[in-house]
N, C-alpha and C positions, 0 to 999 in steps of 0.2 A: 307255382304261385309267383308272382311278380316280386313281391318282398322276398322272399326266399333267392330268388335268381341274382335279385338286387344284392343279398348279403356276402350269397359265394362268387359274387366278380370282385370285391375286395377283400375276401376272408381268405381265400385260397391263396391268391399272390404273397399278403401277409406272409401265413404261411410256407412258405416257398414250396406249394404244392403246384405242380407243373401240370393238372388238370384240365386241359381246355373246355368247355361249355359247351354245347352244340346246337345250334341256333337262334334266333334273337328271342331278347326277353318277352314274355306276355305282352308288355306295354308298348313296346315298340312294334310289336307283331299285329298287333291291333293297330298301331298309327298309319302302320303301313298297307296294311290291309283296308281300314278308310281312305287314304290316300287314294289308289287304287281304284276304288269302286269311285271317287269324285271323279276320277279322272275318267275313269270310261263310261262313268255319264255325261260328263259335259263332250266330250268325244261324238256320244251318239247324239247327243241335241243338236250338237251343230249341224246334222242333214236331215233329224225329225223332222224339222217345219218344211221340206220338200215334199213332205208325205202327207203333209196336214191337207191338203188342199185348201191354201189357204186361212185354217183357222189358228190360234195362238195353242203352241204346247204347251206342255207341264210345264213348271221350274224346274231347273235342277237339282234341288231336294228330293221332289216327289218322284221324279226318271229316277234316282239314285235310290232314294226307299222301293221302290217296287222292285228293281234290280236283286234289293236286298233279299224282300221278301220272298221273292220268287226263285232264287237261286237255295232258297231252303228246303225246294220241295225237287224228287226225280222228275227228272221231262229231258225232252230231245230239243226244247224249244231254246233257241241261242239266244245273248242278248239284242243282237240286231232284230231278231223275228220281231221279240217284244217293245225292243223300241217302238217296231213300225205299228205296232196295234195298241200302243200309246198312242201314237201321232193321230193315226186315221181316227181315234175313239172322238177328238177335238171335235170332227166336221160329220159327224152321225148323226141321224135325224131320228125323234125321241121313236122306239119301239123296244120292241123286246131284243137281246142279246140272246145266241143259241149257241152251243158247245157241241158238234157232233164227235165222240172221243176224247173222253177226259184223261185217262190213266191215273193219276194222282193227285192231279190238279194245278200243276205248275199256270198253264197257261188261266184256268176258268179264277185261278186267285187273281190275276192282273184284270180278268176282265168284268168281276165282280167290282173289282176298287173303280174302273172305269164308268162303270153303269154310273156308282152312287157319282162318283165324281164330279160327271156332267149330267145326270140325271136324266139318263139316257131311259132305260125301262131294266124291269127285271131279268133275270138270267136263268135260261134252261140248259143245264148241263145233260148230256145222253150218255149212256156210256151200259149196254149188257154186264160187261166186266166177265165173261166166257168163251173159253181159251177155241170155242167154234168158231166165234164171231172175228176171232184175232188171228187168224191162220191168211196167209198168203200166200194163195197158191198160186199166183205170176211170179213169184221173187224165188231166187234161189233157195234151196233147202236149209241151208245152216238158216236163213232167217226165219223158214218157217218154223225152225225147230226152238225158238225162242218161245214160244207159246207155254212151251212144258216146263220153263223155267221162273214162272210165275203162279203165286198163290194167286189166285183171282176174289177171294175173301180180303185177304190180307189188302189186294190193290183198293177195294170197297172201302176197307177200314181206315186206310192210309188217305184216302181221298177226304174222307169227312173228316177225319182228323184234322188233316192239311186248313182246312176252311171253316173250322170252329171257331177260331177267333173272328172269323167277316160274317160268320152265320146273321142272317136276318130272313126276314117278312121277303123280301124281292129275291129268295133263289130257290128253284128247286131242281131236283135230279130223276129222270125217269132209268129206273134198271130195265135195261128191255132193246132191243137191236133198233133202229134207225127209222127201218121202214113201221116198226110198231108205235115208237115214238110220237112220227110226224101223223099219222092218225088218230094217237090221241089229242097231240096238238089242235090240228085243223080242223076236226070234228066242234072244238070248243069244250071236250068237257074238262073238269077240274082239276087242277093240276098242281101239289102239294108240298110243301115243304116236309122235312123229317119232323116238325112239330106239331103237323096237319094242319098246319092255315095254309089255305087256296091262296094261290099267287095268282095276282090280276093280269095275266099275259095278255098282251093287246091279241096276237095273233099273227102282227104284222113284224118282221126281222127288220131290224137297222143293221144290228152286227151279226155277221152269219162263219162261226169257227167250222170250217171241214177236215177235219183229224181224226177219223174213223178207217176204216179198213183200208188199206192202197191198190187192192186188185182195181184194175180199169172197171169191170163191173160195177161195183159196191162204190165208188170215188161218182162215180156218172149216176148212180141211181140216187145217192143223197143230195147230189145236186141238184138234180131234175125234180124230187121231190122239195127240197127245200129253197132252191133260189126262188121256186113260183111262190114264196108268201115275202120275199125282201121288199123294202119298200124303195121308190124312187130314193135317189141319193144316200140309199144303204149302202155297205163294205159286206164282198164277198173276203175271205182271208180261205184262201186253198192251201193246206198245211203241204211240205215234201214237193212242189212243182218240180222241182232241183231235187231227185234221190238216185242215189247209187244203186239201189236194190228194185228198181221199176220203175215202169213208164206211165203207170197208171195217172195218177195226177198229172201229170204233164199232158197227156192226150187231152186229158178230161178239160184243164186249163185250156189247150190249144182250141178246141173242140167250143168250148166257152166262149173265146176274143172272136170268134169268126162267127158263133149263133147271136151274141149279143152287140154286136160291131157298133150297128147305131145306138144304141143304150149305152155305151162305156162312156163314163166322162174318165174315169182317170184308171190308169193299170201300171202295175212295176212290180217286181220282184225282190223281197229282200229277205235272208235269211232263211235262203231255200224255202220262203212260201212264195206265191202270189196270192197278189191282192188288188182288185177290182171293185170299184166304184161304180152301181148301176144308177142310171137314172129313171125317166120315166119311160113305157113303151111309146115309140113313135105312134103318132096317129093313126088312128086306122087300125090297131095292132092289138092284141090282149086281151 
């Protein structure tokens, strides 16, 4: 406690107790720990609006609160990543938001606050949460074997917990792999909150997250399935394009700037994802 710390930095000395104390007080610990977190959000806004295409970012409050939030929950997802899915959320044109890979919710918390924020559309999180679905059989074996180190209940539990406090009417989660998902999706049928109110999914993607399995197979089949509902002037966000454990994203990504060439208006990489701005099909096309 703060008042406790505060009494033995003058009781002790009093004393001529030659105790030293071991690291800073609460109060200070916290100054500096805000400090901190101001600083590397105003840090990351300074190159957000490069990414915006155009539209005005956050303040630097609200980068810094979501920083905040989001650093509460486990994810592989870095500040830089989220900055830039701050920035692109700016210039998204209204549709639904889609999560393919949630794990705990680091990422689906920032893009939940995003949706309301600009009033973008509702958000489908996907995520099976089984340890078949999470196996990688292109990447080296110590990673495949991270599979058996997860409760995959527990990952469930921790997810909706993570998002209890943002719970609303505009989010819901399909338990169920990818390819099962985007057919309930595209089909049009009903599609539920944990509270059972039917979420009004347009149908159409503005923000489309790909953070599911990294084998090149499974990376290329969510894609292929899901970029065909993005809408003109959506954000693809390719999670891992930059990973040390495979190539999968990266092909898939390469494989992408060369099938969509005339459709990109804007593409960059930051924090080991990429991210791709589609526009409409050329003429003649689609």
């Amino acid at each position: 406690m703060a008042s406790v710390y505060s009494h033995l930095q003058t009781w002790l000395p009093a004393h001529g107790l030659t105790v030293e104390l071991l690291g800073d007080s609460p109060i200070r610990r916290q100054v500096k720990q805000h400090g901190e977190l101001m600083a590397q959000a105003r840090s990351l806004r300074s190159w957000m609006s490069s990414c915006a295409a155009g539209a005005e970012v956050l303040p630097e409050i609200e980068v810094a609160g979501l920083l905040r939030q989001a650093a509460l929950v486990y994810g592989e997802s870095s500040d830089e990543k989220l900055a830039a899915m701050i920035a692109i959320a700016a210039s998204a044109p209204a549709g639904d938001l889609v999560e393919i890979g949630a794990l705990m919710g680091r990422t689906a918390l920032v893009l939940l606050y995003l949706a309301r924020r600009y009033q973008i559309g509702p958000l489908l999180t996907v995520d099976p949460w089984q340890a078949v679905h999470a196996i990688h059989h292109d990447s080296p074996a110590n990673i495949g074997r991270l599979v058996d180190e997860w409760d995959y209940e527990l990952l469930a539990e921790a997810f909706f917990v993570n998002l209890a406090p943002w719970s609303g009417n505009d989010h819901a989660h399909l338990r169920m792999p990818s390819v099962q998902a985007f057919a309930v999706y595209s089909d049009g049928l009903p599609i539920a909150t944990r509270e059972s109110v039917v979420v009004p999914f347009s149908r159409r993607i503005a923000i489309l997250h790909v953070d599911g399995n990294h084998d090149h197979a499974a990376v290329k089949q969510d894609c292929e399935l899901w970029v065909s509902r993005l809408l003109p002037g959506g954000w693809l966000i390719l999670d891992d394009y930059q990973w040390a454990h495979g190539d999968g994203p990266r092909r898939v990504g390469n494989e992408l700037l060369e099938a969509c060439s005339q459709r990109i208006e804007r593409a960059f990489v930051c924090g080991k994802a990429m991210f791709i701005k589609l526009g409409a099909e050329p003429a003649g096309e689609g």
